[in-house]
Wavefront OBJ file of the C-alpha trace (Angstrom):
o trace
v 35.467 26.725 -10.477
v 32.425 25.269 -8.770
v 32.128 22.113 -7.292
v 28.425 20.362 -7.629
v 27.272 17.397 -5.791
v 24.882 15.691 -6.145
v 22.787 13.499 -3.353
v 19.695 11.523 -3.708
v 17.477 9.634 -0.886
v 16.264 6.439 -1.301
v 13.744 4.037 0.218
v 15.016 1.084 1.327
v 13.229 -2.287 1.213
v 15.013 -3.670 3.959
v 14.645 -4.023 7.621
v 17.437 -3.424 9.983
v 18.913 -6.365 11.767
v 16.589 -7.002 14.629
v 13.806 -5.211 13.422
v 10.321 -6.455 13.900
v 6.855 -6.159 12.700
v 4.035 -5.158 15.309
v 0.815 -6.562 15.381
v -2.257 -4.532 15.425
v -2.890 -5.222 19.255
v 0.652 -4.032 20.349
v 0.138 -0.490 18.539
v -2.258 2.686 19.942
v -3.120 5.277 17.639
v -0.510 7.265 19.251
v 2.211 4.228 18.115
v 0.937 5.240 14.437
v 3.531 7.155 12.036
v 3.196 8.869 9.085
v 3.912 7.263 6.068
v 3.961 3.612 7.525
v 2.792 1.333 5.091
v 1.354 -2.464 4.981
v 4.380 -3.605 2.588
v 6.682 -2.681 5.527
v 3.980 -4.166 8.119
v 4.801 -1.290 10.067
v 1.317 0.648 9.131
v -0.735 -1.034 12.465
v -3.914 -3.326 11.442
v -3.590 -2.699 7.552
v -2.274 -5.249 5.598
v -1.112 -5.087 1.621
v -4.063 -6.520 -0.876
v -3.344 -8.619 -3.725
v -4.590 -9.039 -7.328
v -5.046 -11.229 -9.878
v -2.926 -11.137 -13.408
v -4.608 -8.050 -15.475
v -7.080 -7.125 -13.111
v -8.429 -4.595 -10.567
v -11.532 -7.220 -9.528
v -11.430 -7.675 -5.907
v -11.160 -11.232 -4.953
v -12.332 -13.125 -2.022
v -9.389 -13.199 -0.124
v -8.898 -9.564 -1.387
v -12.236 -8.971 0.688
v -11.519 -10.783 3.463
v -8.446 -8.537 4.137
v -10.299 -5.238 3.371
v -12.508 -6.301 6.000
v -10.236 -6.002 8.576
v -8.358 -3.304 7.058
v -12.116 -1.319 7.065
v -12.078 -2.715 11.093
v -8.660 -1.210 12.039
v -9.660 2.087 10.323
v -12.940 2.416 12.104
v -11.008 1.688 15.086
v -8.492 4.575 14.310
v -8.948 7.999 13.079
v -6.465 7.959 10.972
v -5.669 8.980 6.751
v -4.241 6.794 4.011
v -2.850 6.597 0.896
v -3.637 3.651 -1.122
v -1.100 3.026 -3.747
v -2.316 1.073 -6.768
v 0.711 -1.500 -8.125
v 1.237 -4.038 -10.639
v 4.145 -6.290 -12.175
v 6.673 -5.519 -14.830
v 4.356 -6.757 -17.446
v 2.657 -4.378 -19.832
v 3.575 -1.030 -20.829
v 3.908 2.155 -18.436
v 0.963 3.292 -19.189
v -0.959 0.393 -19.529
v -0.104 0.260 -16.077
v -0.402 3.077 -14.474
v -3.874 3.027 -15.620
v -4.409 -0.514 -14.013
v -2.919 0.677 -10.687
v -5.160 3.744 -10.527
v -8.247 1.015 -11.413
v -6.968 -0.853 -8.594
v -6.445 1.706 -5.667
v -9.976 3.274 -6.955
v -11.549 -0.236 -6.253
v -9.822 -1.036 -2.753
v -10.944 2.734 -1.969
v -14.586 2.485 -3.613
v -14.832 -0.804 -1.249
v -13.531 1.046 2.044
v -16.152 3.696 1.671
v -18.804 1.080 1.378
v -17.520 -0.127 4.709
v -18.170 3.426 6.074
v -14.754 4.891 6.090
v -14.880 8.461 4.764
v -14.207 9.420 1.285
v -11.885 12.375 2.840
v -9.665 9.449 5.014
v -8.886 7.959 1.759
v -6.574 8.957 -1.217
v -4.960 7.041 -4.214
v -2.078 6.883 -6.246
v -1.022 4.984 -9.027
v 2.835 3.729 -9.271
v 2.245 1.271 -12.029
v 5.241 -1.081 -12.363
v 7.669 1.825 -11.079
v 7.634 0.695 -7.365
v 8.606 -2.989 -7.461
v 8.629 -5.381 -4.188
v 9.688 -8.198 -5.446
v 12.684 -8.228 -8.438
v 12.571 -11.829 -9.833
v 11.025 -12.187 -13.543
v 8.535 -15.041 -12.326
v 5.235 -15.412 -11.291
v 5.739 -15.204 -7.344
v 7.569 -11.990 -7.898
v 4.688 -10.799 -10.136
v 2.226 -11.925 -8.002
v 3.728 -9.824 -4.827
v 3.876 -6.746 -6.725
v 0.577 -6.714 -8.039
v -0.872 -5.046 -4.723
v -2.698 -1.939 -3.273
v -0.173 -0.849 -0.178
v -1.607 1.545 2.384
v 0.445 4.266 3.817
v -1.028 6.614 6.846
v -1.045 10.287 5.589
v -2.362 11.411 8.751
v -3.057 10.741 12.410
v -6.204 12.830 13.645
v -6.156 12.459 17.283
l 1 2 3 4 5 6 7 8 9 10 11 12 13 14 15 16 17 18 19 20 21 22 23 24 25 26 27 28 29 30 31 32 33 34 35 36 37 38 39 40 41 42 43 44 45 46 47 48 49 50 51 52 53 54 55 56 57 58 59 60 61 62 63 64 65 66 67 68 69 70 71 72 73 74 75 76 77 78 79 80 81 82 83 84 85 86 87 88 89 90 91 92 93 94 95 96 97 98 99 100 101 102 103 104 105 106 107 108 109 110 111 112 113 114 115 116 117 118 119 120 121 122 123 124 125 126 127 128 129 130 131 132 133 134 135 136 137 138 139 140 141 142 143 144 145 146 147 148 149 150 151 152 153 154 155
């Protein structure tokens, strides 16, 4: 007879009791980890970018944050991920395809800030990766977002 378990990790949305987000000023390259992201605020300067119902168009305020995002990462040698998200609406391809569109753009806008093509990768979760669970539209509008995560510190 053989016993079989079974164990699975998860990623957990929420922040320990006490737990607090650090601004861009109170972290060195060195405070940095790996796989930090902007939805967390735990990923230094780089914030989370947000979109518009059905679209990968950047908007203004969509700009204004890449700006400093493209700041921090001239300021620190580091890699990302940009994951491309959207809401529950639509089907699973539909949206994967529409996150992919949107990490491309956020990326394709980095570059033409003078980060390096090689610093930057994408990934598309679709509506697989949820950050906000209500069926309305400030839970839709929260998870349609490109998050950052640092891949890699080059010191």
């Amino acid at each position: 007879m053989a016993l079989v378990t079974f164990t699975s990790c998860s990623k957990s949305a929420k922040k320990s009791e006490g737990e607090e987000a650090l601004s861009s000023s109170d972290m060195s390259e060195g405070d940095l980890q790996l796989n930090a992201d902007s939805d967390s605020g735990k990923a230094g300067g780089l914030q989370t970018v947000y979109f518009d119902y059905n679209s990968s168009k950047l908007t203004d305020t969509t700009i204004a944050t890449l700006k400093d995002n493209a700041a921090f990462l001239s300021k620190n040698t580091i890699d990302i991920q940009i994951e491309g998200h959207c809401d529950e609406r639509g089907g699973v391809q539909y949206n994967l395809a529409l996150g992919e569109k949107r990490a491309e753009a956020v990326k394709k806008y980095l570059i033409g800030q003078g980060i390096a093509a090689a610093r930057i990768s994408t990934v598309t979760f679709g509506k697989e990766r949820p950050l906000a669970f209500g069926h309305d539209e400030d839970s839709w509008s929260k998870n349609r977002r490109g998050n950052f995560v640092i891949t890699a510190t080059n010191k």
